[in-house]
ZAMARGU-4260 file (C-alpha; in steps of 0.2 Angstrom, whole numbers, plus 5000, padded with zeros to 4 digits):
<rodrens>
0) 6593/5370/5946 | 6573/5368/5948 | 6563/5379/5959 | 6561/5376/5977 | 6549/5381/5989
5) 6554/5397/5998 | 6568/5399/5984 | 6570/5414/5973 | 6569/5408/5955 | 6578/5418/5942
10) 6591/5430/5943 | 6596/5448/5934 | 6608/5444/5918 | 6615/5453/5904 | 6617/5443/5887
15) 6630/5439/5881 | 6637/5445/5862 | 6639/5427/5858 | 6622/5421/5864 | 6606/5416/5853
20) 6589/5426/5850 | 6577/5416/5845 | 6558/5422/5841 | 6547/5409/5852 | 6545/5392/5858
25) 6546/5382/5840 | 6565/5390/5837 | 6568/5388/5855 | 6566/5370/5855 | 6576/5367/5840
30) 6592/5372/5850 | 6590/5360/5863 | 6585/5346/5851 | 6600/5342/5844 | 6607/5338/5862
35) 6593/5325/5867 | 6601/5308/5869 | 6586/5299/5865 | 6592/5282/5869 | 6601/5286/5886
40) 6597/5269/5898 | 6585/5277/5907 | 6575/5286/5896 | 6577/5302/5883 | 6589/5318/5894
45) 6595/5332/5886 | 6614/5330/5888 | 6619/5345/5889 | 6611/5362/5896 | 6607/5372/5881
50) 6609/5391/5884 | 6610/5405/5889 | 6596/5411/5873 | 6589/5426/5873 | 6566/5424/5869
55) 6557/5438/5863 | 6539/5429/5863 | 6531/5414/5865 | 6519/5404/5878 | 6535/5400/5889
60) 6541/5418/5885 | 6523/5423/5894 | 6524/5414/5906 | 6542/5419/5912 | 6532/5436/5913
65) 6531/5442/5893 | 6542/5457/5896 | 6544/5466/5877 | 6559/5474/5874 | 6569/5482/5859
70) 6585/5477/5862 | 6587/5460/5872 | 6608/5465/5870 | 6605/5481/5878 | 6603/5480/5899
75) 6597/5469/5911 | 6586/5455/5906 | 6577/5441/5919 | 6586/5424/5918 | 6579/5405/5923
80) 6582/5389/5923 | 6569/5380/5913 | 6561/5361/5907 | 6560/5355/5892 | 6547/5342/5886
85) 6554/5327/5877 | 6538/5318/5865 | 6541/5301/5858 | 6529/5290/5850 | 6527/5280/5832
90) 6518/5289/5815 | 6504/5276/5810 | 6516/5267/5798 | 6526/5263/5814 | 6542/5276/5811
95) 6548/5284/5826 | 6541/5301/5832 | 6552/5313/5842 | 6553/5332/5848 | 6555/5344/5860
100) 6541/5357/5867 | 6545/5370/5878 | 6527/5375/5882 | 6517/5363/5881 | 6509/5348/5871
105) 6492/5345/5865 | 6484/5327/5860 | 6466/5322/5855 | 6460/5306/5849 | 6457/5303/5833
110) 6441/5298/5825 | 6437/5289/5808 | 6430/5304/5803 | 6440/5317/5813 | 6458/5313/5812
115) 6461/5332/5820 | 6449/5333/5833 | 6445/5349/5843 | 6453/5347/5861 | 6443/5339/5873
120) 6426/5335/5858 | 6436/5318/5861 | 6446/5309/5873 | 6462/5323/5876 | 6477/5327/5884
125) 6487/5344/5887 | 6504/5342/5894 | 6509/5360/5899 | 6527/5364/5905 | 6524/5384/5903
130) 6505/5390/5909 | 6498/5396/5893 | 6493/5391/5876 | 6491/5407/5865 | 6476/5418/5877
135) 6471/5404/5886 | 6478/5399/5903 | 6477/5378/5901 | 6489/5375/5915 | 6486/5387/5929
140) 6498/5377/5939 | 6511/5373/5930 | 6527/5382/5932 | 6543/5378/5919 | 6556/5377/5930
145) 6551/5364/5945 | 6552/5348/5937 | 6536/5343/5934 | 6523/5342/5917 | 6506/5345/5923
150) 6494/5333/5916 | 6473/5337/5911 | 6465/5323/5903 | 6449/5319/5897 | 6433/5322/5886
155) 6420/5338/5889 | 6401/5340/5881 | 6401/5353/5869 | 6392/5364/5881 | 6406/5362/5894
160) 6419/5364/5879 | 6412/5382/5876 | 6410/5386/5896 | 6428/5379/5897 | 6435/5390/5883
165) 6428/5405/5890 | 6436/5398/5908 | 6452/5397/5902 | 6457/5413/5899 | 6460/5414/5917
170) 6464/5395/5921 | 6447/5392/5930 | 6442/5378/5919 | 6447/5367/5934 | 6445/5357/5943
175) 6430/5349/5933 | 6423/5332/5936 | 6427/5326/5919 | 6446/5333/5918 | 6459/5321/5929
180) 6474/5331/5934 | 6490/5328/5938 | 6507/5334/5941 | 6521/5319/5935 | 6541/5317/5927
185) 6534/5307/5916 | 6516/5303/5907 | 6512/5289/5895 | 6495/5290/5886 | 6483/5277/5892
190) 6475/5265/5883 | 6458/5267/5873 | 6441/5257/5876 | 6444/5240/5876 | 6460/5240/5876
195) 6466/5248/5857 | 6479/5258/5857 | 6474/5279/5853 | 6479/5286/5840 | 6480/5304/5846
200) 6484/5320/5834 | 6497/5328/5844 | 6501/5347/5842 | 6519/5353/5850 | 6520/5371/5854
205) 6509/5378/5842 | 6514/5366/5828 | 6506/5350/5822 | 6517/5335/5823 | 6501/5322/5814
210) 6493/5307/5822 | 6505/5298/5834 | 6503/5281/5844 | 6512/5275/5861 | 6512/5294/5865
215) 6526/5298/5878 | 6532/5313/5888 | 6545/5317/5900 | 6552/5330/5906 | 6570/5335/5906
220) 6574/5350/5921 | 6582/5363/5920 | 6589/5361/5901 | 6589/5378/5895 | 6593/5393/5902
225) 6582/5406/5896 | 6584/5426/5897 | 6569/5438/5894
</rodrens>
């Protein structure tokens, strides 16, 4: 279930003997993978919810409120419904790209010369389903269990890159003229100047998945159910 206004979201839970720890968002993700039907008729779903798993860190783990503790087996832990993000898209020599984020997806467009762009020194997208990337809030809004990615795309100066770096440790880099926002099930990356398809270099979670083309994501509710 998704979170709905004037709702309580989460609920107390003890895990179980049987269930899963994993230690972030990368090992987290590679449970759920294996249940994505990717060719389902009306686009990629998880077929089945993946959980409960136990998280001890991470940028969804921080955003669910980054409780530590020793022994996730011992007492009451929080548990909640959460989104996943499926990725699709094609690897420059056209094979198929796919993955599951939990947190969040990055993407900047390549240049002849800077095929790993710094986000937002070209044109860029962050596509957050938990609020946080590392220390910096990139989705203030965003909230991983209501069935929405929240969308910021777009290209800053290098003087509003710094003064937006330093704004985003406490997700007051937005609004900003040059930023679009938006809150969607499902985001396709727009085409280039003139028409050319980008080639954006797309990082998942924390971990760099190369130069992609026909970048897609959409977001899968409530498909793991995630104790911390």
């Amino acid at each position: 279930m998704t979170v709905r206004r004037g709702v309580d979201w989460g609920q107390p839970e003890r895990l179980g003997a049987g269930a899963p720890i994993v230690a972030d968002d990368v090992e987290l993700a590679g449970l759920v993978l294996p249940w994505v039907d990717w060719d389902a008729p009306d686009g990629p779903v998880v077929g089945n919810r993946v959980g409960p798993v136990a998280v001890r860190s991470g940028d969804l783990h921080r955003t669910l409120g980054g409780p530590q503790r020793r022994d996730l087996r011992d007492g009451t832990l929080a548990g909640f419904s959460c989104d996943v993000l499926l990725v699709e898209g094609s690897a420059p020599d056209g094979t198929t790209v796919r993955a599951v984020a939990v947190g969040h997806v990055l993407a900047a467009e390549s240049a002849r010369f800077r095929p790993r762009p710094a986000l937002w020194s070209t044109w860029s997208a962050v596509v957050m389903n938990a609020a946080f990337v590392g220390e910096r809030n990139l989705g203030p809004r965003a909230h991983p269990g209501d069935g929405l990615a929240d969308v910021t795309t777009g290209r800053l100066t290098a003087r509003d890159r710094r003064r937006a770096d330093r704004r985003s440790r406490t997700g007051t880099h937005v609004p900003h003229p040059d930023l679009e926002e938006r809150r969607v099930r499902e985001w396709t990356a727009p085409t280039g100047d003139g028409g050319d398809v980008r080639s954006l270099w797309v990082v998942v979670d924390g971990a760099d998945l190369g130069p992609v083309v026909d970048l897609s994501v959409r977001i899968a509710p409530g498909a793991v159910h995630v104790l911390v």
